[in-house]
C-alpha positions as a Markdown table, in Angstrom:
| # | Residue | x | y | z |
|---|---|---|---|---|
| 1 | Unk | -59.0 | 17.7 | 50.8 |
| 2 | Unk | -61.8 | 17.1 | 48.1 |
| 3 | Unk | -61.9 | 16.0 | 44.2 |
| 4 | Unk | -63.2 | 18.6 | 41.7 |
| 5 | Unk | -63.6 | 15.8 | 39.0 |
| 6 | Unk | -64.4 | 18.4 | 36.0 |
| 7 | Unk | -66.9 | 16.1 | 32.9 |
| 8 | Unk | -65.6 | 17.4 | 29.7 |
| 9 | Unk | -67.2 | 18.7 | 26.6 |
| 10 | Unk | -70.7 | 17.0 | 25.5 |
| 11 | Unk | -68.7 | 15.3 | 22.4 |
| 12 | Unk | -66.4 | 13.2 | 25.1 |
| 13 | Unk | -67.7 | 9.9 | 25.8 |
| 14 | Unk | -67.5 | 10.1 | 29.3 |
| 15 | Unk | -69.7 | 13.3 | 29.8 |
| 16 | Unk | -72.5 | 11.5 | 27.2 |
| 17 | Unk | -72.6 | 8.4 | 29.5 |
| 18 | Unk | -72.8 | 10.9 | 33.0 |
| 19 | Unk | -75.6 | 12.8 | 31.1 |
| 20 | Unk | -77.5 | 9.6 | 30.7 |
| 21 | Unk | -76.9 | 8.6 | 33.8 |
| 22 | Unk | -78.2 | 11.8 | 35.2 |
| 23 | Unk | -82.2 | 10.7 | 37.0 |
| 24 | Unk | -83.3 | 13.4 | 40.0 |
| 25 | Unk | -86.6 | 11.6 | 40.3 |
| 26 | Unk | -86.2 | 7.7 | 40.4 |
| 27 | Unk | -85.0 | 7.1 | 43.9 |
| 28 | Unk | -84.4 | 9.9 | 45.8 |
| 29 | Unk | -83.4 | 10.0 | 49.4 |
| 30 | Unk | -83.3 | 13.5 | 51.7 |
| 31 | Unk | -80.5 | 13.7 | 54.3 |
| 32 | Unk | -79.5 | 16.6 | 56.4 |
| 33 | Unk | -82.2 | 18.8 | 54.3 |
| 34 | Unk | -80.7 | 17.9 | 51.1 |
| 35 | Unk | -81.3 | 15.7 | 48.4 |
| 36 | Unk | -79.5 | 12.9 | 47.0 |
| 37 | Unk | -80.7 | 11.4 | 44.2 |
| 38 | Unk | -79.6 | 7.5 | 43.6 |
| 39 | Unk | -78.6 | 6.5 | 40.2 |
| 40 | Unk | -77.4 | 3.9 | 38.0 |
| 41 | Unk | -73.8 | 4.6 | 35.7 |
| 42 | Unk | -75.2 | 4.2 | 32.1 |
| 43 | Unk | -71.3 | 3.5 | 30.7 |
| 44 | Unk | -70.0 | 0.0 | 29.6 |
| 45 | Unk | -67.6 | 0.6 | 32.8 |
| 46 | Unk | -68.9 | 1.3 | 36.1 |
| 47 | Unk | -65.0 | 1.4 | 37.1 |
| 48 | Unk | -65.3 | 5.2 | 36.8 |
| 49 | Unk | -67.9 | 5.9 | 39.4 |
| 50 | Unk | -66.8 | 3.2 | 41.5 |
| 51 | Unk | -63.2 | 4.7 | 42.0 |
| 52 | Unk | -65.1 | 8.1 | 43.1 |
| 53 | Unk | -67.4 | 6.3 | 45.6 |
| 54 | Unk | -64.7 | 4.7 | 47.2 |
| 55 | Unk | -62.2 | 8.0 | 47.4 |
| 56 | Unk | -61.1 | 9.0 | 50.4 |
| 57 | Unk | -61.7 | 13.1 | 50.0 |
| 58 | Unk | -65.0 | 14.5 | 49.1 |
| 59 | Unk | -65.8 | 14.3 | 45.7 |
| 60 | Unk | -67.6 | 17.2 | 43.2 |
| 61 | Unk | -68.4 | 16.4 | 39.8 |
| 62 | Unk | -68.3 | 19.7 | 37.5 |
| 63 | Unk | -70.7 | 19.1 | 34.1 |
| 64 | Unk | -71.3 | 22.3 | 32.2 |
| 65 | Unk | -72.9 | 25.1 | 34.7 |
| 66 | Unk | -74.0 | 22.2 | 37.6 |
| 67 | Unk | -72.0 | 21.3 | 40.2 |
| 68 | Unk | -72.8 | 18.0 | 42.2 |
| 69 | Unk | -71.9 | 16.1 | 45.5 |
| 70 | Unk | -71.0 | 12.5 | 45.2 |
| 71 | Unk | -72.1 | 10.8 | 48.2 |
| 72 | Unk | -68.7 | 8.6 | 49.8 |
| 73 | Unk | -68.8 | 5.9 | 51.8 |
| 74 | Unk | -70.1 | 7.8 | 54.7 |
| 75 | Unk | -73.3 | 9.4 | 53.2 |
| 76 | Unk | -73.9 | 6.2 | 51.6 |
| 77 | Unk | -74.4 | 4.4 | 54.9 |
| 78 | Unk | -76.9 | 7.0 | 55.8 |
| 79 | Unk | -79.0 | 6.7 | 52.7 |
| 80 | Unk | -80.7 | 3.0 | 53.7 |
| 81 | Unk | -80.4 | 0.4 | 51.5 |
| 82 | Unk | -76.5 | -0.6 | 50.5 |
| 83 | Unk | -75.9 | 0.9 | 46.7 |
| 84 | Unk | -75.4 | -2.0 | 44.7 |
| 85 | Unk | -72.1 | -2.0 | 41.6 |
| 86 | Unk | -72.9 | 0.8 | 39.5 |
| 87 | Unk | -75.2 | 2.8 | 41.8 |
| 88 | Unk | -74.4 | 5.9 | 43.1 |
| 89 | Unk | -75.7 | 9.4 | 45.0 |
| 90 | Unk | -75.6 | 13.0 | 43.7 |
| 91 | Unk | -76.9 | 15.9 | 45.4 |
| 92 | Unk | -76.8 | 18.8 | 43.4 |
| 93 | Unk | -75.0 | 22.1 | 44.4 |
| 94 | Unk | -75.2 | 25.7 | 43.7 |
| 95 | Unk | -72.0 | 27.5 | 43.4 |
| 96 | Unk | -72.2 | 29.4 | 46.6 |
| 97 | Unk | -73.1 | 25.8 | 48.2 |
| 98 | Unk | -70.2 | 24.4 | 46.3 |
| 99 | Unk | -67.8 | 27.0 | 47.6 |
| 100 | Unk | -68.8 | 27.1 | 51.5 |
| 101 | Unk | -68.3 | 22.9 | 51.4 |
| 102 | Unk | -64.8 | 22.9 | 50.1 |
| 103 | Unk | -64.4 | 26.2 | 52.6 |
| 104 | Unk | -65.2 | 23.6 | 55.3 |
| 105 | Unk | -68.0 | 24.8 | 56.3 |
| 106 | Unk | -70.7 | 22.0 | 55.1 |
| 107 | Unk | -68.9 | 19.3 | 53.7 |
| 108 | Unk | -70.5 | 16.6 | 55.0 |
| 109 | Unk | -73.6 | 16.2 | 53.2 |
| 110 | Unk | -72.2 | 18.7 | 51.1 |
């Protein structure tokens, strides 16, 4: 099972606060030949990416063209230092990437 969590239009409030919470050169971390890049939620409530860190299933975020991999509770162990409230871990995906994890066929690290 896995979570396509799909960021609406640019005018929602929730896809302006993703977007600037969006940094691939800050702190990034390679695992299993990918890379994840660690980042802080830039919303007044980190509630939102702290539900998705902790859920069960894989999670995918879907904003505009890019698909990404949210690292869970497993990848997070693996990155090194614990993600503090707020943090979290995106690896970005291509769609055929996207398509072979949820086929079962790379989901761990995406």
């Amino acid at each position: 099972m896995f979570w396509l969590v799909h960021i609406h239009s640019e005018r929602s409030f929730l896809a302006t606060y993703f977007g600037m919470s969006l940094d691939f050169k800050s702190r990034v971390v390679n695992l299993d030949r990918r890379e994840f890049a660690i980042m802080r939620w830039m919303g007044p409530n980190k509630q939102f990416v702290e539900k998705w860190k902790r859920a069960a299933a894989h999670v995918f975020f879907n904003a505009g063209p890019c698909i990404f991999y949210l690292a869970g509770s497993g990848t997070m162990s693996r990155l090194g230092d614990p993600l503090k409230r707020g943090e979290f871990a995106l690896c970005a995906l291509t769609r055929d990437e996207f398509v072979r994890a949820v086929q079962g066929e790379g989901v761990r690290s995406a």
